[in-house]
N, C-alpha and C positions, 0 to 999 in steps of 0.2 A: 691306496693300500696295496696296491700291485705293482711299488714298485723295484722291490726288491722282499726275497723269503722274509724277512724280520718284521717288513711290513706286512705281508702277507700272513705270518703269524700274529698279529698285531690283529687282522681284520679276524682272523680266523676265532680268536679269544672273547671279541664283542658278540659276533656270530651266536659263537656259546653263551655266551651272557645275556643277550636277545631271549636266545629258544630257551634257555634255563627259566627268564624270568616268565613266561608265559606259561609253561609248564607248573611254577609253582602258584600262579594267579589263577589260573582256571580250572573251573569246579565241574561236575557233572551238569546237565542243564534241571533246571526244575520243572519236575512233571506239570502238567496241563497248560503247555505253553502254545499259543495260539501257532507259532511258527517252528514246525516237525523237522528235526533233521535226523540224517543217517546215523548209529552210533558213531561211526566212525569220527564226529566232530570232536568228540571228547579227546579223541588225540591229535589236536590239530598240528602237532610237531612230528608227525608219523616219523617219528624214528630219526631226524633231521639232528637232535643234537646228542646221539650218541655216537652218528656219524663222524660228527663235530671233535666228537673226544678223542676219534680215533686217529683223524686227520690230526691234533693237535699232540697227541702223543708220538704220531709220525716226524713230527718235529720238535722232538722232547721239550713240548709245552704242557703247563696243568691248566687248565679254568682257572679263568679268574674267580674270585671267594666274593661274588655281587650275593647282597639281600636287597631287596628292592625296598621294604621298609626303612634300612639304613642309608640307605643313597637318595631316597627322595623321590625314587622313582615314579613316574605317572600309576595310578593304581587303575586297570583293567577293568574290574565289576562286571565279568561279563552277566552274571545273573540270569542264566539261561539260553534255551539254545537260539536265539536273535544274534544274541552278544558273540555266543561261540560264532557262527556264522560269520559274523564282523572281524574275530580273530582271521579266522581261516580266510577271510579273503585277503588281509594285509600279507598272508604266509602266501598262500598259494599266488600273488600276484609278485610278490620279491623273487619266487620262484621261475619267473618269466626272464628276469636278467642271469640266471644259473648258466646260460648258454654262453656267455659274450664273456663271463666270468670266469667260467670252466678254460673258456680259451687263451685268458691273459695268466691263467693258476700253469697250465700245460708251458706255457712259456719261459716260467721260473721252476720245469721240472717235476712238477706238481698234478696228479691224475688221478684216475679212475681208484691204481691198487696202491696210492702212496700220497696223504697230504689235501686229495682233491677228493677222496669219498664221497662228500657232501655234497657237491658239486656236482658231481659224476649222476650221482644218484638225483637229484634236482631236474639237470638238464635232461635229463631222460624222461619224466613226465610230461610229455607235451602234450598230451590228450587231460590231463590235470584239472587246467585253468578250463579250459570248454567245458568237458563234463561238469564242474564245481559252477562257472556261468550259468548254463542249461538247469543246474537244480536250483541253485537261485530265483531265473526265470518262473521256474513250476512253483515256487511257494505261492501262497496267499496271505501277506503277513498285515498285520493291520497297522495304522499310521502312528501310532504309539510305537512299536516294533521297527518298521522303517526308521522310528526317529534314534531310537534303539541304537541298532547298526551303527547307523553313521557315529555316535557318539563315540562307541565302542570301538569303531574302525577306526577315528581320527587318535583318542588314546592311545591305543595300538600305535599309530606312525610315531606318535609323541615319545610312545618308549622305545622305540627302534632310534627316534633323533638323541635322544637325554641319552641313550648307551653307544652308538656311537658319536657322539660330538665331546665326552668328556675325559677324562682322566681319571681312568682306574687303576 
């Protein structure tokens, strides 16, 4: 997807399409859930795909018009904050290649204040993934919850594969 701007607007639209569909799949978590997280899970797209819009208007791109209903897409359920958890780790661990990406986006002209926002902003959280590791580590979630996670993590990669591998 890097290897030329068209393509790079090409990845930059799935991008969107990704953080859109997770945004409209995920709910608040439900009270008296064995496994507490910070509110902050609730946004687990902090801001990543308004980024998105702006990068994509830098290259007079719209979003793509995905419903995840209508395309078939894998359906999330996070149903709580386990599940959130599970999102935000597929997020914040996509966020680990932001670095190596940021550098092939800069290559085709692409940065910080034009196209690469999102990128920009990514690779700059490197303390992210540890901090988000470490409260992982602190939970005490029970084995039902663990199984949880995984469920919800593997959907999650499912809908990141089904948006970028297909034709929209």
């Amino acid at each position: 997807y890097f290897e030329s701007p068209a393509k790079y607007g090409e990845w930059l639209g799935r991008s969107h399409a990704f953080h859109r569909a997770i945004e409209h799949q995920v709910r608040a978590p439900a009270p008296g859930t064995d496994c507490g997280t910070r509110s902050a899970d609730n946004d687990v797209n902090s801001g990543c795909r308004i980024l998105i819009e702006q990068d994509l208007a830098d290259l007079d791109l719209v979003p793509y018009a995905v419903d995840v209903a209508d395309m078939g897409l894998p359906k999330l359920a996070p149903g709580g904050s386990s599940g959130l958890l599970a999102i935000r780790y597929v997020v914040e661990g996509s966020n680990l290649g932001a670095r190596v990406l940021c550098k092939r986006a800069l290559a085709l002209n692409f940065g910080p204040h034009r196209g690469a926002r999102h990128l920009a902003d990514r690779a700059a959280r490197t303390s992210d993934w540890r901090d988000f590791v470490a409260e992982l580590e602190s939970l005490r979630c029970s084995e039902i919850e663990d199984e949880r996670m995984c469920q919800v993590a593997k959907r999650t990669f499912d809908l990141a594969q089904a948006i970028f591998g297909r034709t929209i």
